[in-house]
N, C-alpha and C positions, 0 to 999 in steps of 0.2 A: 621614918628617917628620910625617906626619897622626897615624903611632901615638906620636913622641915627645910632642907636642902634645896628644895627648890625656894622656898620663901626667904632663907638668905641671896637668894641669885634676885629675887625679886627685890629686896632690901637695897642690895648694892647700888642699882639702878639708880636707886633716888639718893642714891649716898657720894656716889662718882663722879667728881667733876670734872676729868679727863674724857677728850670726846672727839672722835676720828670719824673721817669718811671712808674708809676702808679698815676692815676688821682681817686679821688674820687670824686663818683660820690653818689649823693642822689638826685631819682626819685619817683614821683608818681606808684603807683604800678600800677592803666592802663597801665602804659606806660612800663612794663616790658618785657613782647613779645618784641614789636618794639626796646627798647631801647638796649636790649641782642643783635639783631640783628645790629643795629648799631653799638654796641660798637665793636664786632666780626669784621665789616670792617672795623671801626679806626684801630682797632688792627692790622688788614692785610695790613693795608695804611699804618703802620710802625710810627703811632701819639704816641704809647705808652701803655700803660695797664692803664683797668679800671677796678677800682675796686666801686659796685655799692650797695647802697642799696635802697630798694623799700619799702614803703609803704606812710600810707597818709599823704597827704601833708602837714596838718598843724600841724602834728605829728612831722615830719620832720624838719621842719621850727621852731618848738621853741626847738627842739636839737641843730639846729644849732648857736640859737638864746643865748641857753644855755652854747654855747662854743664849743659843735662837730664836729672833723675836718670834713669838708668836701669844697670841692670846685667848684663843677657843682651842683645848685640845680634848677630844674625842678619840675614842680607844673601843677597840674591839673586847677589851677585857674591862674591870673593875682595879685590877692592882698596879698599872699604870698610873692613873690620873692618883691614885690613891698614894701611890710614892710620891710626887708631885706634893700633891697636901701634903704628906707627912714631913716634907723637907720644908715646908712652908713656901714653895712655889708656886701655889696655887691655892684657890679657894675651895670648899665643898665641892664632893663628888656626887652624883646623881645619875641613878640609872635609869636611862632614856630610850634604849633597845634592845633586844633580844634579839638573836638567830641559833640555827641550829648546823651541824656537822651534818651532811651529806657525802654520798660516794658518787663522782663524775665519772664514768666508764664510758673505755671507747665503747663504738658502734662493733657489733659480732661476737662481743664479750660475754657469753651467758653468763649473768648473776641476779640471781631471786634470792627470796627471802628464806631460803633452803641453806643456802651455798655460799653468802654474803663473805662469812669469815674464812673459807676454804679458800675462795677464792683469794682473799688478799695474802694468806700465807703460802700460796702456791708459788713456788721459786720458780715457774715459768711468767708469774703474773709481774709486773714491773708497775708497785706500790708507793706515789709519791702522797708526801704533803709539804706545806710552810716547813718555814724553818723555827725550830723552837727557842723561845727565849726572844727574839727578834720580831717575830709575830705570831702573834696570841693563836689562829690558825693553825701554826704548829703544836703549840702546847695544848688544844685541844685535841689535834690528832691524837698526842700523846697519851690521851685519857683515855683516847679509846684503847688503845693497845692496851694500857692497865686494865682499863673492864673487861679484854676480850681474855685476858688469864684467867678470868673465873670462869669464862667458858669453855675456853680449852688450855690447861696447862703447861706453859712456857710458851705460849702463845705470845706472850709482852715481849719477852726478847727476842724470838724469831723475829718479830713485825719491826720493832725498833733495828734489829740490823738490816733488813733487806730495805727498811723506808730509804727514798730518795728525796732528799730537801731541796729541790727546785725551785724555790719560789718562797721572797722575802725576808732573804739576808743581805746580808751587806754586799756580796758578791755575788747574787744571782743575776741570771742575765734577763733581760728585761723583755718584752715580745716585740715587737713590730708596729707602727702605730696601727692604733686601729681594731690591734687583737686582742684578748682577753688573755689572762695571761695561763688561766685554767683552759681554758678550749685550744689554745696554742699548743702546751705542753701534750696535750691528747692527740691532737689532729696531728702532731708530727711526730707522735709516737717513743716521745720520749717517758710518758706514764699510761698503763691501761687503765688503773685504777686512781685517782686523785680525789684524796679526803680533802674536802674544802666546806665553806659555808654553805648552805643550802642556797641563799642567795645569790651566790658567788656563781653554782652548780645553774640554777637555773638562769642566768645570763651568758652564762655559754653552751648551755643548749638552743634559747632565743640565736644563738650565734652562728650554731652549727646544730643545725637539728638531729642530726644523725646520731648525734654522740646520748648517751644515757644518764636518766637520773634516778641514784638508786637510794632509798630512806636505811636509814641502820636501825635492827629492833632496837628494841626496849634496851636487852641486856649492852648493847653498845651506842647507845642513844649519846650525845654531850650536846646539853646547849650552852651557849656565848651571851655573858652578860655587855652591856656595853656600856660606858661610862663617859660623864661629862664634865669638867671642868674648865676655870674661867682660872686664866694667868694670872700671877699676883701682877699689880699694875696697870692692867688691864683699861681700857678705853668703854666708856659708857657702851658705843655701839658693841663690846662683846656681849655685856651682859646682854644686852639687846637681842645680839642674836643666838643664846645661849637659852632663853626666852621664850626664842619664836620653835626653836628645834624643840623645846617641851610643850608648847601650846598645842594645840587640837590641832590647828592646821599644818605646821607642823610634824605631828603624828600622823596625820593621815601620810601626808606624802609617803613617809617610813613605810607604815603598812601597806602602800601600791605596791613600794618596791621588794615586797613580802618578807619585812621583819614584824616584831610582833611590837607592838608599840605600846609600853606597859602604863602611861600617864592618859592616855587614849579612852573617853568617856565612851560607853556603849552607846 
């Protein structure tokens, strides 16, 4: 399905006679490292200017939904771009990356692979993630609290009432320029623990070394599909750079910025 999906994106190309110098672009804000870096070699591949905004996805998705140009949207999830299609606003979806949920812990915080869940249900310990429904971030967090039921019993709604939704609503408050918005909330102590991307997790450690990154087992593992879509109406350069984000070079970029890049030839 991913390689027919991509061969309709390939199709359009030569089908679109609509055609811009700048492509807009609306991205999940994980994906803004990687995606800067991407668009920087469209750019020097001579595809066109992008012009991009970042944040969460399902933030994004009912702008679009709303009427906001936009014509490349990429999603931390798959059932964004996938409402999109199905409302006929958009073309084929295609998954283009993977990431995974990690735990960002301040620095002094013991937690191993012993203590991982004790510690987040610990009513001393101050447990944020995304906000759910808003950004897919959240509703991963969320899986995890459901899978950590099966490990310890009413564990889901314990964690679901103490979560703190800091980050990626319509009302959150935003960091400072310059700051990350995971190593912020840590470093000023408003979360010890922050379930975020593992991506996410290790740019705010590059940020603030101090701070920790902690893997969730097995039994609380979620990974994050990520999906891609091209605007109905869409300008020749999106496809273009809808294209370049699934090509190899492309991919690799992805995987520097350590997502896993599923189109990506060994």
């Amino acid at each position: 399905m991913r390689r027919t999906a991509a061969l309709v994106l390939a199709a359009a190309i030569m089908s679109t006679s609509a055609s811009a110098d700048t492509v807009l672009l609306h991205a999940a804000g994980s994906l803004r490292g990687a995606l800067t870096e991407v668009s920087k070699a469209f750019e020097a591949s001579g595809g066109g200017t992008v012009q991009a905004k970042y944040g969460p996805s399902g933030l994004l998705k009912d702008e679009i939904v709303g009427g906001a140009k936009a014509e490349v949207f990429v999603s931390a999830n798959m059932e964004h771009p996938q409402a999109l299609a199905a409302a006929k606003k958009s073309g084929p979806v295609v998954l283009f990356a993977r990431n995974r949920l990690c735990a960002l812990v301040r620095p002094g915080l013991a937690v191993d692979s012993a203590n991982r869940l004790e510690r987040m249900l610990d009513p001393a310990v101050k447990l944020a993630t995304s906000t759910p429904k808003a950004d897919p971030s959240g509703d991963y967090a969320f899986e995890v609290f459901t899978k950590a039921d099966t490990v310890k019993a009413g564990a889901r709604g314990d964690l679901e009432k103490k979560a703190l939704l800091l980050s990626g609503g319509p009302a959150s408050v935003a960091p400072p320029p310059g700051r990350g918005v995971y190593e912020w909330h840590v470093a000023e102590g408003r979360a010890d623990i922050f379930l975020a991307y593992c991506t996410a997790a290790r740019a705010a450690k590059d940020e603030n070394p101090s701070q920790q990154i902690v893997a969730l087992p097995d039994a609380l593992a979620v990974g994050a599909d990520y999906g891609l879509t091209v605007v109905a109406n869409a300008s020749q350069g999106a496809y273009r750079l809808a294209m370049f984000i699934l090509s190899s070079d492309g991919q690799r970029i992805l995987a520097k910025h350590g997502f896993a890049a599923p189109t990506l030839t060994p």
